[in-house]
C-alpha positions as CSV (number, residue, x, y, z in Angstrom):
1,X,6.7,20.3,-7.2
2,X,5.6,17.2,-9.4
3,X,1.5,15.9,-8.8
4,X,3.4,12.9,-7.6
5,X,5.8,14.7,-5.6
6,X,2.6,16.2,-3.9
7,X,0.8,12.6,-3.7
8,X,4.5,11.2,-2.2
9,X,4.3,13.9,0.7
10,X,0.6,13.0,1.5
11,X,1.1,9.7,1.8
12,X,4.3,10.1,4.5
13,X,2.5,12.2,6.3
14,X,-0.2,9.3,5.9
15,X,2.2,6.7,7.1
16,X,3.6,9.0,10.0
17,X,0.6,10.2,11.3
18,X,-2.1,7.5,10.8
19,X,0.3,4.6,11.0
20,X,3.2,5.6,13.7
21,X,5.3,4.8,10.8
22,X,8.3,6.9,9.1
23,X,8.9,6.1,5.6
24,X,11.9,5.3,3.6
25,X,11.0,8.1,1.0
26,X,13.3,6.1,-1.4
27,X,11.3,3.1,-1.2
28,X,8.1,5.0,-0.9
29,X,8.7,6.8,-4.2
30,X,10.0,3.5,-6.0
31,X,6.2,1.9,-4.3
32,X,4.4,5.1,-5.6
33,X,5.7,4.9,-9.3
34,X,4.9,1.1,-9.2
35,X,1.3,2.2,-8.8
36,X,1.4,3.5,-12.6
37,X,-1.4,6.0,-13.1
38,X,-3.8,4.3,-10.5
39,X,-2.3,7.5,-8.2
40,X,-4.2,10.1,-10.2
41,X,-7.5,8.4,-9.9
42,X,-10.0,8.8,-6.8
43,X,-11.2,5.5,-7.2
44,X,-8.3,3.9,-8.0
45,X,-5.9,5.8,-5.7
46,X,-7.9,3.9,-2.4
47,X,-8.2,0.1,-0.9
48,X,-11.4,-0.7,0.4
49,X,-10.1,-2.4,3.6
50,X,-14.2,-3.9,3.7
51,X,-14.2,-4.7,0.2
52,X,-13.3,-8.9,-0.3
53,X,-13.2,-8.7,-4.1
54,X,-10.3,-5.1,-3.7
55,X,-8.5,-7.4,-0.7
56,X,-8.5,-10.6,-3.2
57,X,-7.3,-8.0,-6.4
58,X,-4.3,-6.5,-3.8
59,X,-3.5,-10.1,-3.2
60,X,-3.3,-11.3,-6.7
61,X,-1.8,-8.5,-8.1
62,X,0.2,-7.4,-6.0
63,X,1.5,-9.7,-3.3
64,X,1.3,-12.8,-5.6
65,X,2.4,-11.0,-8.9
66,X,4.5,-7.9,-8.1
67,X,6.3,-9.5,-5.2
68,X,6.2,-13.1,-6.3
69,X,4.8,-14.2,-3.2
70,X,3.3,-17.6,-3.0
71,X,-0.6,-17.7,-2.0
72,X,-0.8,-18.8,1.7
73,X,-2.8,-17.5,4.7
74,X,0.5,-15.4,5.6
75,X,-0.9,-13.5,3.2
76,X,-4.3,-12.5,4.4
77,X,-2.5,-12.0,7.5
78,X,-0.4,-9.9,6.4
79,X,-2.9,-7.5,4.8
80,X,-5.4,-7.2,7.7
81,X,-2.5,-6.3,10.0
82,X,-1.8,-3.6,7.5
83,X,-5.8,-2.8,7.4
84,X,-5.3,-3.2,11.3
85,X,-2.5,-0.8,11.1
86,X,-3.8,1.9,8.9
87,X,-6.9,1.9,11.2
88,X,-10.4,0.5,9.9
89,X,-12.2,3.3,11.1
90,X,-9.8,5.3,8.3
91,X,-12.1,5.5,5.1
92,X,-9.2,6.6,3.0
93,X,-6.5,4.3,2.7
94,X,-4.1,4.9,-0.2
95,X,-3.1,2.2,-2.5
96,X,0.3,3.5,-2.5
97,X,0.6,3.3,1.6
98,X,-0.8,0.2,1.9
99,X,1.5,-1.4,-0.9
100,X,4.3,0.1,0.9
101,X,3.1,-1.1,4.4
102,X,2.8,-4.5,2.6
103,X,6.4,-4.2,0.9
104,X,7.7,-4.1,4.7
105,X,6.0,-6.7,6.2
106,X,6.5,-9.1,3.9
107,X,10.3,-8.2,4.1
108,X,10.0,-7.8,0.3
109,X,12.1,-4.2,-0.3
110,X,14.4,-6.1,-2.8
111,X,11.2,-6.2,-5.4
112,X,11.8,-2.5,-6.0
């Protein structure tokens, strides 16, 4: 088994156990590999669901860029229901889980 394999299977169990959720694995792994190398890096791996500046970069990058979202309040809404979801008390929440969790509320699954 592939470090990413290993880093997919953490974060379902993430989304199962922390979130209520059960993945589409296929979109999960598409989400994962969209994350590039950020994966493999502590730092990088994690959202700071506290952290304005990380919340404004997920927008940007992500919301706005990778799923050609336009900038609204939908979108802050959108990610502190995920934040909500994933559980603020959680110190740990994966970059890939929460771009996945944002991939699905935002109805955007045809971006990958």
């Amino acid at each position: 088994m592939s470090k990413r394999d290993e880093l997919i299977a953490k974060y379902a169990a993430d989304l199962k156990d922390k979130c209520g959720m059960n993945a589409d694995m296929d979109l999960l792994t598409k989400v994962t590999i969209g994350c590039g190398p950020s994966i493999y890096n502590a730092d990088a791996a994690t959202v700071s669901g506290s952290d304005e500046s990380e919340l404004a970069t997920v927008k940007n990058n992500f919301l706005i860029k990778k799923l050609g979202l336009k900038d609204s309040a939908d979108l802050d809404k959108g990610i502190a229901s995920v934040m909500d979801t994933y559980g603020k008390s959680n110190r740990n929440k994966y970059r890939a889980v929460v771009y996945y969790m944002l991939t699905k509320h935002f109805k955007k699954e045809s971006a990958y």
